[in-house]
BAROLUM-793004 format. One record per residue (C-alpha): x negated, y negated, z. Coordinates in Angstrom, 3 decimals, m for minus. Layout:
<sites>
xx;yy;zz
X;Y;Z;
...
</sites>
This chain:
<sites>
xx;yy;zz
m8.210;m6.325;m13.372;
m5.138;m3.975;m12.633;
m2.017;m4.644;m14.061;
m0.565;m4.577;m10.143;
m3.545;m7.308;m9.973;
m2.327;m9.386;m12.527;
0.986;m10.036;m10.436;
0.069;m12.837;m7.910;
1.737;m12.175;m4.630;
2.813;m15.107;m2.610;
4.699;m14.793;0.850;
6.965;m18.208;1.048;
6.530;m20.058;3.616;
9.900;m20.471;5.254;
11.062;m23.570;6.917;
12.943;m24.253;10.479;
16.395;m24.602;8.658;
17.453;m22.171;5.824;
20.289;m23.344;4.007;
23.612;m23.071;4.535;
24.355;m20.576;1.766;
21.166;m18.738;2.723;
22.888;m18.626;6.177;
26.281;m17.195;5.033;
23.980;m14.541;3.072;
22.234;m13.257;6.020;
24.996;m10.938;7.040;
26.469;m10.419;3.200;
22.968;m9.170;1.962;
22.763;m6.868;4.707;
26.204;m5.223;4.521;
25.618;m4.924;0.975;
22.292;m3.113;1.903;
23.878;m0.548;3.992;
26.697;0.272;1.578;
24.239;0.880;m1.381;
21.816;3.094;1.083;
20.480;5.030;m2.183;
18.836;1.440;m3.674;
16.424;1.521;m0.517;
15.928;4.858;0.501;
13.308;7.415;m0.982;
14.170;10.802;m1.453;
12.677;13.670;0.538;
8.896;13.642;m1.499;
7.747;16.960;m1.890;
4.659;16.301;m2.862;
3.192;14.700;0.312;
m0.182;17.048;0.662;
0.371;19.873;3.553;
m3.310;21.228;3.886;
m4.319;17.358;5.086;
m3.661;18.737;8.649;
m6.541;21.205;8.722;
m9.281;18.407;8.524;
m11.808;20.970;9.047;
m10.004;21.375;12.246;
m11.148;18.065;14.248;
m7.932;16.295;13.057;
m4.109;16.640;13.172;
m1.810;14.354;11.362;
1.506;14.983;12.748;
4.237;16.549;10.841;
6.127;14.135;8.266;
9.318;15.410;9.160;
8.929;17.236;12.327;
8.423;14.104;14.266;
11.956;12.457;12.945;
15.598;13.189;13.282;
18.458;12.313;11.043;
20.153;8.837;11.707;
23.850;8.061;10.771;
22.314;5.757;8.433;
21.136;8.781;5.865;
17.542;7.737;6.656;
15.204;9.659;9.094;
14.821;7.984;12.438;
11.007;8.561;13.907;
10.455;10.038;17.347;
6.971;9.292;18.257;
7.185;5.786;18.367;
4.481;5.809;20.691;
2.158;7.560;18.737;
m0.876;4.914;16.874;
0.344;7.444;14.015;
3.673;7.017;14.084;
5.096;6.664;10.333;
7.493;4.612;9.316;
8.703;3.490;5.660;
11.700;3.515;3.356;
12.352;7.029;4.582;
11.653;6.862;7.929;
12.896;4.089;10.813;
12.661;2.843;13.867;
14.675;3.778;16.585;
17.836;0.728;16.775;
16.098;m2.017;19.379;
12.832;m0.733;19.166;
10.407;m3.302;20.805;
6.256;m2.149;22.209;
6.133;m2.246;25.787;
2.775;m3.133;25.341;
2.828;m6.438;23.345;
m0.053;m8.492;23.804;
m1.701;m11.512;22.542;
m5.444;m10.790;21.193;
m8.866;m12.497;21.902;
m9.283;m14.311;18.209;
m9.942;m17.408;16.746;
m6.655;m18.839;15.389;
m8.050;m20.172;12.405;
m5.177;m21.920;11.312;
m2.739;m19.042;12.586;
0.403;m19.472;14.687;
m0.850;m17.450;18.142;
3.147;m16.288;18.008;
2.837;m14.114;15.212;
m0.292;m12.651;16.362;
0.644;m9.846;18.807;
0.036;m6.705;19.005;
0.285;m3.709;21.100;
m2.542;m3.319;23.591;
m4.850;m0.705;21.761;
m4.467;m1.997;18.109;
m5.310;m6.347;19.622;
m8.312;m5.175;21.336;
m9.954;m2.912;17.855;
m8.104;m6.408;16.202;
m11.146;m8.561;18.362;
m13.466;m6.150;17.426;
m12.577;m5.985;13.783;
m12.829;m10.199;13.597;
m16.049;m9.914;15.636;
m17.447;m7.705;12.793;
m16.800;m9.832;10.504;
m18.053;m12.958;11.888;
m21.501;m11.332;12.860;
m21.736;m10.582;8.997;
m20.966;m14.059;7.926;
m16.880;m13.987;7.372;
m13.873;m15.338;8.667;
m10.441;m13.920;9.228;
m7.155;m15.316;10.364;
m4.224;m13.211;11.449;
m1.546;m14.359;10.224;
1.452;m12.111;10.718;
1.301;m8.905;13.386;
4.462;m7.848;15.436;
7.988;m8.916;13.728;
11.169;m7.824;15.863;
14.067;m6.210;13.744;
15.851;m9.742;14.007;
12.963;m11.762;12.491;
12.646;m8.979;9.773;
16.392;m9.637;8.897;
15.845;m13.240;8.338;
12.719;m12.985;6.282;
14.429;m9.923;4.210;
17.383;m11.912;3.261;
15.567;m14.612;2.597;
13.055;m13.455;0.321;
16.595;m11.247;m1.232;
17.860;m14.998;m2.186;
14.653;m16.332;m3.385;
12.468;m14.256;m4.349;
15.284;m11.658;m5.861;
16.074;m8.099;m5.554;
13.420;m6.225;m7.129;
10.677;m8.392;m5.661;
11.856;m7.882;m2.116;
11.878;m4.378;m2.155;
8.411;m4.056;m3.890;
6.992;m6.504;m0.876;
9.427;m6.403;2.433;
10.731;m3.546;4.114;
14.204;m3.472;5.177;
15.339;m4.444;8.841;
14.180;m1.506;10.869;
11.430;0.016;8.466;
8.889;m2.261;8.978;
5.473;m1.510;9.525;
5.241;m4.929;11.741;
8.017;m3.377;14.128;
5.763;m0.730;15.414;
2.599;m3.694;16.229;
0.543;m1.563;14.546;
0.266;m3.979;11.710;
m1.079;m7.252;10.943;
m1.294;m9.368;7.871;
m4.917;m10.521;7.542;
m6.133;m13.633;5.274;
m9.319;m15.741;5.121;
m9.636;m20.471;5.616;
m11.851;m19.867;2.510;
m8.730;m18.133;0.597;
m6.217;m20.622;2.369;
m4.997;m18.219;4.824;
m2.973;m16.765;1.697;
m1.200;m13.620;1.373;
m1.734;m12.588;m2.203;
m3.091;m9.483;m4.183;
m6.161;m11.815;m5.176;
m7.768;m11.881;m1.932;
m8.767;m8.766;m2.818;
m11.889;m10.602;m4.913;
m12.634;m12.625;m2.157;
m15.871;m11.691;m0.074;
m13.836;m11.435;2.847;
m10.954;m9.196;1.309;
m14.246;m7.147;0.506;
m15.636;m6.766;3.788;
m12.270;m5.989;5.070;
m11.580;m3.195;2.760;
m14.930;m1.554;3.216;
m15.375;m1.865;6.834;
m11.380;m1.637;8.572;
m11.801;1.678;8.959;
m15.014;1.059;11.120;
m12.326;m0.235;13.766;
m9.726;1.710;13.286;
m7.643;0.158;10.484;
m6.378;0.921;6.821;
m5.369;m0.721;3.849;
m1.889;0.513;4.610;
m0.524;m0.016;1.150;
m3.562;1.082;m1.210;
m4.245;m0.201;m4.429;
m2.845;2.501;m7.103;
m0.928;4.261;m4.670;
1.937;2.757;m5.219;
4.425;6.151;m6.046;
3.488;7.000;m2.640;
4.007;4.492;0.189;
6.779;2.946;m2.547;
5.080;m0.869;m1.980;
3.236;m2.645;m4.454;
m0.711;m3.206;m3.712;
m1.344;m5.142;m0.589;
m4.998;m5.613;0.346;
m4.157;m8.097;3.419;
m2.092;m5.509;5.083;
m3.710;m3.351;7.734;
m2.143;m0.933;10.046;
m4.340;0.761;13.020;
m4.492;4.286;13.455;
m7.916;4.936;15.269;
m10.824;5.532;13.982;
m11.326;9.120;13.363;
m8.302;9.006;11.315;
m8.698;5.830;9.548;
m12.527;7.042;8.397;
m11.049;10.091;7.006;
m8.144;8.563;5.179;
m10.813;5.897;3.615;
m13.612;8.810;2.640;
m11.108;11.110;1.212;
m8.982;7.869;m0.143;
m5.737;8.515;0.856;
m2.659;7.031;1.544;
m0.799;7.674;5.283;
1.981;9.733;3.619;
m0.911;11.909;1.862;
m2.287;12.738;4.931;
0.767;14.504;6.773;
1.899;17.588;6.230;
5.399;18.073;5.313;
7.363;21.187;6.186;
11.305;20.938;5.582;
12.960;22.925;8.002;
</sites>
C-alpha cells in the first residue's frame, strides 16, 4: 500500500445549516485566500512534456498556456472553456460566472445519489450512461455522487472543509472557488452501494474502483488526479474522480500513463 494510500480520504458530509461561526468565515477565509495568492497558486511548471502534442500526429493537446490569458488575480484565466480539453487547476481558472450552457441531467440509476449533483454537460452525461452501462453488464455498480458544482457551491464547501478539515487538507483535496474541475461539468465524483457511496482513496481496492480505473478510458474518462502523480496536477491521489476528455485522448493518456498537464505542450511566450 502507498503511503498516499495509507491516508484515508473522507469528504464530510455537510448539513443544511453550517454554523454561525462557519458562516462569518465564509467571506474571512476567502479574503484571506486572495491576499495570500502565492499559498494557492503553482508556479509556471516547466517541466510539463512539449513533444506530447505530436502523438504520432493523430492527436493535438492544446497548448498549456496558449489557450489562457492573465487574470488580475495573478492566476491564468482559460479561454477554451468550451473545449472537452479545457484545463483548469491551481494555475489556471475559470472565466468569473462561468456556468455550461449545456447542463443536463444523465440517464443513471441514482443509487443512493442526489439527481441534483449529478449534471453534466451534454457530451460528458451521455459517455456518463454509457460508462455505468459498462459496468453493470460486467457485474458492478456505480453511483454518481458529485458532477457540476457552480463557483458559489464551491465557496461553501471550500470554506467549510478550511474550518474543519484545516488548511493543508483542503488544499491537498478541494480546489479553490473558480479552479474547480466540477465547474467545467466535465467531472464527476464516482463511488460504489457496496463501498457506501464513499469518497475515499480505498475504493481504489474495491472491484468496482478496479473496473473503473481500467476501463474509464473505454468511454472517454480519466482518473483525473493519478495515483503518484501528485507533483503534477498538485492534488493528492483520487481514484473516484473522473474528468471526460473523449476517447482518443483519454486511451492515450491511460496507455502512455499520464497525467492531463503531461500531455500539453507548454511554450511560454
Amino acid at each position: 500500500m502507498s503511503r498516499i494510500r495509507k491516508h484515508r480520504r473522507r469528504k464530510p458530509i455537510l448539513g443544511l445549516a453550517i454554523a454561525s461561526i462557519l458562516i462569518v468565515g465564509v467571506a474571512s477565509t476567502i479574503n484571506y485566500q486572495h491576499k495570500n495568492k502565492e499559498e494557492i497558486v503553482i508556479k509556471k511548471n516547466n517541466k510539463v512534456k512539449t513533444d506530447i502534442i505530436k502523438n504520432d500526429n493523430l492527436l493535438h493537446f492544446p497548448d498549456y498556456y496558449k489557450t489562457t490569458q492573465k487574470d488580475e488575480s495573478g492566476l491564468l484565466e482559460v479561454l477554451n472553456v468550451d473545449s472537452n480539453l479545457v484545463l483548469v487547476n491551481k494555475d489556471r481558472k475559470l472565466p468569473d460566472g462561468y456556468e455550461p450552457n449545456d447542463l443536463v441531467y444523465p440517464s443513471i440509476p441514482l443509487n443512493g445519489a442526489v439527481k441534483e449533483k449529478t449534471r453534466m454537460r451534454s457530451e460528458a452525461a451521455k459517455a456518463l450512461e454509457k460508462l455505468f452501462a459498462g459496468a453493470s453488464a460486467d457485474g458492478y455498480t456505480l453511483t454518481a455522487i458529485s458532477a457540476y458544482r457552480s463557483y458559489d457551491r464551491q465557496v461553501t464547501l471550500y470554506n467549510n472543509y478550511i474550518a474543519t478539515q484545516g488548511e493543508e487538507w483542503t488544499k491537498a483535496y478541494s480546489a479553490f472557488p473558480g479552479t474547480s474541475e466540477h465547474q467545467t461539468g466535465l467531472s464527476i465524483d464516482v463511488s460504489s452501494p457496496a463501498f457506501g457511496n464513499a469518497l475515499e482513496v480505498e475504493f481504489a481496492e474495491t472491484a468496482e474502483g478496479k473496473w473503473l480505473a481500467e476501463h474509464a478510458h473505454d468511454y472517454g474518462f480519466i482518473i483525473r488526479y493519478p495515483e503518484n502523480k501528485q507533483d503534477i496536477t498538485k492534488y493528492h491521489y483520487e481514484p473516484w474522480h473522473i474528468r471526460y476528455i473523449g476517447k482518443e485522448y483519454a486511451t492515450y493518456l491511460y496507455k502512455n500513463d499520464l497525467a492531463l498537464e503531461e500531455a500539453m505542450p507548454a511554450i511560454d511566450n
